[in-house]
C-alpha positions as CSV (number, residue, x, y, z in Angstrom):
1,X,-0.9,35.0,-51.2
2,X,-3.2,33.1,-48.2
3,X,-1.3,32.8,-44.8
4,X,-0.7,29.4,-43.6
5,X,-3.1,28.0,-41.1
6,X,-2.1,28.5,-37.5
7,X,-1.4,24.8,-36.0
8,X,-3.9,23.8,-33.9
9,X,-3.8,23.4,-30.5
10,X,-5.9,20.1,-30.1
11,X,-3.4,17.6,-29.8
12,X,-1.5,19.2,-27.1
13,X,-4.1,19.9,-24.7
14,X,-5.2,16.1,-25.4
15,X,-2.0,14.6,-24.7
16,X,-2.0,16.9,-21.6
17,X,-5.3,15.3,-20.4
18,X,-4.1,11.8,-21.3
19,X,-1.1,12.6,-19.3
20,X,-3.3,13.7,-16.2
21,X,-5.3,10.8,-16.1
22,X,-2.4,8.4,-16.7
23,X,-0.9,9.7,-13.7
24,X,-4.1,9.7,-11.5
25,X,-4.5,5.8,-13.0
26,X,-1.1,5.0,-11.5
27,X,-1.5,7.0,-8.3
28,X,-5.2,5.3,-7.9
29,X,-3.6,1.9,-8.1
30,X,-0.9,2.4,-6.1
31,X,-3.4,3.4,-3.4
32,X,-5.8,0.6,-3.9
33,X,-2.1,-1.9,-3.5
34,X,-1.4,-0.1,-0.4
35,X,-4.6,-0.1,1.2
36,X,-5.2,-4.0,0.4
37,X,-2.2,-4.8,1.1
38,X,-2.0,-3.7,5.1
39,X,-5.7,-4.7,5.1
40,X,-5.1,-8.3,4.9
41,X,-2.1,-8.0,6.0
42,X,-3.7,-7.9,9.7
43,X,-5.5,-10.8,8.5
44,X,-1.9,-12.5,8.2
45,X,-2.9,-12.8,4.1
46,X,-0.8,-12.0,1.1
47,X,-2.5,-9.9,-1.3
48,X,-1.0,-11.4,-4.3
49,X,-2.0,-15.0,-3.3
50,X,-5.2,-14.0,-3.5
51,X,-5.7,-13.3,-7.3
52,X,-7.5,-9.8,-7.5
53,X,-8.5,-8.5,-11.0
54,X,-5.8,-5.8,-11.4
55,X,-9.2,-2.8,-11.8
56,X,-10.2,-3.4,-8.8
57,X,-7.4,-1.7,-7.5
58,X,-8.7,1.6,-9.2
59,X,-12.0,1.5,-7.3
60,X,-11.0,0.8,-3.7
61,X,-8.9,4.5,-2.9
62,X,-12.6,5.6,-3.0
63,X,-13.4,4.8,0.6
64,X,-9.9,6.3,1.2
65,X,-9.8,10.0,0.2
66,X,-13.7,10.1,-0.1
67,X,-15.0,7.4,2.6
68,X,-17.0,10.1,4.7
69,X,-16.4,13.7,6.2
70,X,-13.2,12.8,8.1
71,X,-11.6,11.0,5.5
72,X,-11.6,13.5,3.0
73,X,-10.8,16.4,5.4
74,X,-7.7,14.0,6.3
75,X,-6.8,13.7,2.6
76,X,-6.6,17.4,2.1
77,X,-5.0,17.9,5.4
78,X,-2.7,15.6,4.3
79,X,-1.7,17.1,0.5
80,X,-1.5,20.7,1.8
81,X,1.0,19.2,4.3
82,X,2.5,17.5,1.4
83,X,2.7,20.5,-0.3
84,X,4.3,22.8,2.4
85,X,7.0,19.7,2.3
86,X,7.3,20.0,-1.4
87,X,8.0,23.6,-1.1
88,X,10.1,23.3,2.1
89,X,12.3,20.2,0.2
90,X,13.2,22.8,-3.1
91,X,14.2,25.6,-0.7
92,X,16.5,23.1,0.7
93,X,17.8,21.8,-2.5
94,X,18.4,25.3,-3.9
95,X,20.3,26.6,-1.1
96,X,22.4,23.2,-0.8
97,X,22.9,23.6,-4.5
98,X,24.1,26.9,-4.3
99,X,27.0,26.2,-1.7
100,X,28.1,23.5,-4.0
101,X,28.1,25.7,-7.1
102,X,30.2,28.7,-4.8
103,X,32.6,26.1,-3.4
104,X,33.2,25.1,-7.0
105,X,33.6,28.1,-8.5
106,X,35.9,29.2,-5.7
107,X,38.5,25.8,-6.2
108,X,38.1,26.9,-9.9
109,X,39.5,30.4,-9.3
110,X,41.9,29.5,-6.9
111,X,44.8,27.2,-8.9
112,X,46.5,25.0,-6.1
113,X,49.5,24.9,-8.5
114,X,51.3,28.4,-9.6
115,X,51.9,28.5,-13.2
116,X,55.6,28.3,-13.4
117,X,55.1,25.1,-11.7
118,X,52.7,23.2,-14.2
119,X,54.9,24.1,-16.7
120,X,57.6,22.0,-15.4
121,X,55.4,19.4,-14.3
122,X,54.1,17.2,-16.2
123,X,51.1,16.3,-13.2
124,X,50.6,19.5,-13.2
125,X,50.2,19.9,-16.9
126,X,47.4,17.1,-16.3
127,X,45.8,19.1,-14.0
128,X,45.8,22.2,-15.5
129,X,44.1,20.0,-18.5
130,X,41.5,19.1,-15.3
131,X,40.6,22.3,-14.3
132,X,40.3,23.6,-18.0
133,X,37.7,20.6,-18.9
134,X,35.8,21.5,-15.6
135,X,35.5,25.3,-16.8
136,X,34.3,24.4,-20.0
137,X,31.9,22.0,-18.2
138,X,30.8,24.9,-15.9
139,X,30.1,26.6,-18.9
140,X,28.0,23.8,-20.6
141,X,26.4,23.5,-17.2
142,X,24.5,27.0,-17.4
143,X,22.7,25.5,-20.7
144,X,21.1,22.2,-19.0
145,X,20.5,24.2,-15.3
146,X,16.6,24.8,-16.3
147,X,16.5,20.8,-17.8
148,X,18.1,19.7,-14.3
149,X,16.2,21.8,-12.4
150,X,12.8,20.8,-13.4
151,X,13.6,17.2,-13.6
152,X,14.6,17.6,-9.8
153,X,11.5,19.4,-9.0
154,X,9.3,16.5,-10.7
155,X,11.2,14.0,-8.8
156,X,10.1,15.6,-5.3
157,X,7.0,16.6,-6.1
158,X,6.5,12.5,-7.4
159,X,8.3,11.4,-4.0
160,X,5.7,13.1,-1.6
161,X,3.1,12.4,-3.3
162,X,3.7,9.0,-2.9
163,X,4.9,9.1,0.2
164,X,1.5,10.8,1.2
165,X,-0.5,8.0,-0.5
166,X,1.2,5.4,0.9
167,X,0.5,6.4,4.7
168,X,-3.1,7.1,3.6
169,X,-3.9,3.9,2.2
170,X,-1.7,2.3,4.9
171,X,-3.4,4.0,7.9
172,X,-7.4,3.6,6.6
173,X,-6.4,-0.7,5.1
174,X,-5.4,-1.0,9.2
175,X,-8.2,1.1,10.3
176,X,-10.7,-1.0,8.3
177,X,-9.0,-4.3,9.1
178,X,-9.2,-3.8,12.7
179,X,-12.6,-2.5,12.8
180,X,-13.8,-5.6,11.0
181,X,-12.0,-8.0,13.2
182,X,-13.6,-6.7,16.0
183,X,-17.1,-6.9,17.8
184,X,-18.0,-4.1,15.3
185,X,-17.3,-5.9,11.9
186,X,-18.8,-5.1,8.9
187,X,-18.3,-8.4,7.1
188,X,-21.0,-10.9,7.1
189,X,-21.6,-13.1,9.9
190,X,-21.4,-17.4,8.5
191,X,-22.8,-20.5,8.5
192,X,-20.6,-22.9,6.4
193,X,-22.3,-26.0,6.5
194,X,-19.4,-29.0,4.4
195,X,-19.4,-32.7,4.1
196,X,-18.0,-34.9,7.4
197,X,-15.1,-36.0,5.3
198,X,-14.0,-32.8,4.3
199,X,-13.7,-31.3,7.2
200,X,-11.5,-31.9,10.9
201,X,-12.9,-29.2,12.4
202,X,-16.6,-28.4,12.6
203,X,-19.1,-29.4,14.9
204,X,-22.1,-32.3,14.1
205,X,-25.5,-30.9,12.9
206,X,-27.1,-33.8,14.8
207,X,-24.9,-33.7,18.1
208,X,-23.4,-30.3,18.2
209,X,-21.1,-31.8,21.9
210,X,-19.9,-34.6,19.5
211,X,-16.0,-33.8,18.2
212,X,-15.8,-34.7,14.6
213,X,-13.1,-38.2,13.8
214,X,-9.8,-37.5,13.3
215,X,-9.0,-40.6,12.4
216,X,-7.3,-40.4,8.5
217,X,-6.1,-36.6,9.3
218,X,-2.3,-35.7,9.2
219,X,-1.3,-32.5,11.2
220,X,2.5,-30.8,10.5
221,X,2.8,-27.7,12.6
222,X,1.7,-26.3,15.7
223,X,-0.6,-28.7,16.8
224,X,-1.8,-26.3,19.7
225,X,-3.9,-23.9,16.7
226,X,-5.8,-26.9,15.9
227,X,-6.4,-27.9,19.8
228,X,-7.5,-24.0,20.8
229,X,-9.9,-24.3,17.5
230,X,-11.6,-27.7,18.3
231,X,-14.6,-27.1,20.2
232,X,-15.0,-23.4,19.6
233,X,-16.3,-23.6,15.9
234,X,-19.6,-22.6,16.3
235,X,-20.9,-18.7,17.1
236,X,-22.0,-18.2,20.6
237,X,-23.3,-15.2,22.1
238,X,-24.8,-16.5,25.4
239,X,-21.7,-15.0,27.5
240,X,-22.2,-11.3,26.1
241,X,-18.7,-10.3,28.0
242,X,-16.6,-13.2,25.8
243,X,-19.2,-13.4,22.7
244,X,-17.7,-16.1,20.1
245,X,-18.7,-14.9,16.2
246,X,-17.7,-16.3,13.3
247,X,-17.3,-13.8,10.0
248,X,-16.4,-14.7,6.0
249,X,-13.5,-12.5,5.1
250,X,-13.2,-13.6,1.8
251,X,-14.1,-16.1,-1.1
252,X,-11.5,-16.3,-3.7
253,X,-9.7,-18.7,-6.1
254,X,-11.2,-21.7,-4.6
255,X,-11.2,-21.0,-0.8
256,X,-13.1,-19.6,1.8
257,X,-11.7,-17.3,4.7
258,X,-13.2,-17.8,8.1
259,X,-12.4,-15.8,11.3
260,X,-13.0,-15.5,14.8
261,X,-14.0,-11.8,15.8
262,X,-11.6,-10.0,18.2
263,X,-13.0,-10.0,21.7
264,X,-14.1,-6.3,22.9
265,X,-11.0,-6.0,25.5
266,X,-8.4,-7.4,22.4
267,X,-4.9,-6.4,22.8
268,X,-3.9,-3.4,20.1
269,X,-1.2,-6.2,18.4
270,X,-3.7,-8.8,18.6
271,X,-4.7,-10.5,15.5
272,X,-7.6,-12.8,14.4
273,X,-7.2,-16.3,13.9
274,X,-7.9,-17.2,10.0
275,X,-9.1,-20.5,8.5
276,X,-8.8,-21.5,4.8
277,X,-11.1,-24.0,4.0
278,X,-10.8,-24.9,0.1
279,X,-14.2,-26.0,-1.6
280,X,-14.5,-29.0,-2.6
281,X,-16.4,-31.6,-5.6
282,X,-19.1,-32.5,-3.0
283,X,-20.1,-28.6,-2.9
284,X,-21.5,-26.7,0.7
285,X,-23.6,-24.8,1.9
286,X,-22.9,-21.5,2.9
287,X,-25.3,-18.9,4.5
288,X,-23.7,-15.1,5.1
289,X,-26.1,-12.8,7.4
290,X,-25.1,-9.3,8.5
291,X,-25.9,-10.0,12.1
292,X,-26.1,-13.1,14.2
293,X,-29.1,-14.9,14.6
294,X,-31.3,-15.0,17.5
295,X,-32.0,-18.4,17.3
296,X,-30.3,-20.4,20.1
C-alpha cells in the first residue's frame, strides 16, 4: 500500500510572500500620501487637487528611508524606537489585563448576596443567573485568550508602525518643501513667456518698466496679493542681500505652479507665495534652467 503524498508546502510560503509585499505596498503608499501631502502642503496645495497617478505614490518613500546616509540612519533609529514602544505597549497591556482579569475573578468569588437571600428574592435569583452566565463566560474566555491576544498584538504592532511612517514622511515632505522654497531650491529656475491677453500679471518683452492693461480683468479677493505681485514678476539678482527668483513647482492637469523663492533671512512660519496660471489655446513658451541666468 503507497503512503499518501505529503502536502506541499508551496502555497503557504507564497501566500506568506504575497502577504509581505501587500503590506509593504500599503505601508509604501501611505508614506508616499504623507510625504506629498505636508510637501505641498507648505506650498498652500492640496494634494488631491492635483491628480497624481496613484503609483507614484510607491516610488516617492524612496528619498524618505533611503534619501542619503542620514535619512536611513534616521529610519532605523526610528523603527528600533518603534519597536522598544511595541514591546513597552504589550507589557502594559498585559499587566493592565491582568488586574482586570484578578478584580474579576475576585467579584466572582465573592457573592454580594448570601444564599438564603437569593432564594427569596427574585432580584437576586436574576443575579445569581448573572454571575453564573459570567462564570461560564470566564470559562469560554480561556479558549479565545491566544485569538485575542494575537489580534491585540497585530493591532499595536500596525499602530506604531504607522505612527512611525507618518512622522517620517511628515518631517522629510517639510524638510524638502522648505529647502526648495528657499535660496537653495532644487526645482528649476522659469521663464514663462504667455500671450498679453492671457495674462494680468507679467512684465512686457519690449518694455520690461511698462505694467501690463488691466483693463477687462475682474478681481474678488484680497486685492493687496495682486498689488505686492505687480512689478515684481521678473527674477532679479542684482541686490544679492534681497535676490528675487522665480521657480516652477509643478505642471499638472492643465496649470502651471510658479513661486517666489523664500528670502535667505525668511521667517520659520513663512510661506512662498504661489501662482496658478492655467495654459491656455494660444500655447507658451516655457524655458526651466537649474540656475539663473547671468544675462542681465
Amino acid at each position: 500500500m503507497t503512503q499518501a503524498p505529503q502536502p506541499s508546502q508551496e502555497p503557504n510560503i507564497l501566500g506568506k510572500f504575497a502577504s509581505v509585499v501587500g503590506l509593504l505596498g500599503i505601508a509604501l503608499f501611505f508614506a508616499g500620501w504623507i510625504y506629498r501631502w505636508s510637501y505641498f502642503y507648505f506650498f498652500q496645495l492640496e494634494v488631491t487637487n492635483l491628480d497624481f497617478p496613484a503609483q507614484s505614490f510607491l516610488f516617492v518613500p524612496l528619498q524618505i528611508f533611503l534619501g542619503d546616509g542620514w535619512a536611513v540612519f534616521r529610519t532605523v533609529l526610528a523603527f528600533i524606537l518603534a519597536i522598544i514602544a511595541i514591546q513597552l505597549t504589550l507589557w502594559l497591556i498585559q499587566l493592565i489585563t491582568k488586574a482586570f482579569v484578578n478584580t474579576f475573578n475576585q467579584i466572582l468569588s465573592t457573592r454580594i448576596i448570601p444564599a438564603t437571600e437569593r432564594r427569596r428574592s427574585w432580584i437576586a435569583k436574576q443575579l445569581n443567573s448573572l454571575v453564573n452566565s459570567l462564570a461560564i463566560f470566564s470559562s469560554q474566555q480561556l479558549r479565545s485568550v491566544e485569538f485575542l491576544r494575537s489580534l491585540v498584538n497585530e493591532i499595536v504592532i500596525v499602530s506604531w508602525v504607522l505612527i512611525v511612517i507618518f512622522w517620517l514622511a511628515r518631517w522629510q515632505g517639510i524638510a524638502d518643501a522648505r529647502r526648495d522654497a528657499s535660496q537653495n531650491s532644487t526645482l528649476p529656475v522659469v521663464a514663462l513667456i504667455t500671450p498679453e491677453e492671457k495674462f494680468a500679471l507679467g512684465r512686457k518683452l519690449d518694455d520690461v518698466f511698462a505694467d501690463p492693461p488691466l483693463k477687462g480683468y475682474r478681481i474678488l479677493g484680497d486685492r493687496g496679493l495682486f498689488d505686492d505681485l505687480r512689478g515684481k514678476e521678473d527674477t532679479d539678482i542684482s541686490n544679492p542681500n534681497q535676490p528675487r527668483v522665480w521657480r516652477i513647482l509643478l505642471e499638472r492637469g492643465g496649470w502651471i505652479y510658479l513661486f517666489q523663492a523664500l528670502p535667505a533671512n525668511a521667517k520659520a512660519n513663512e510661506r512662498p507665495l504661489v501662482l496658478a496660471v492655467q495654459q491656455g489655446d494660444k500655447g507658451h513658451v516655457l524655458i526651466r534652467s537649474p540656475e539663473v541666468s547671468k544675462t542681465k
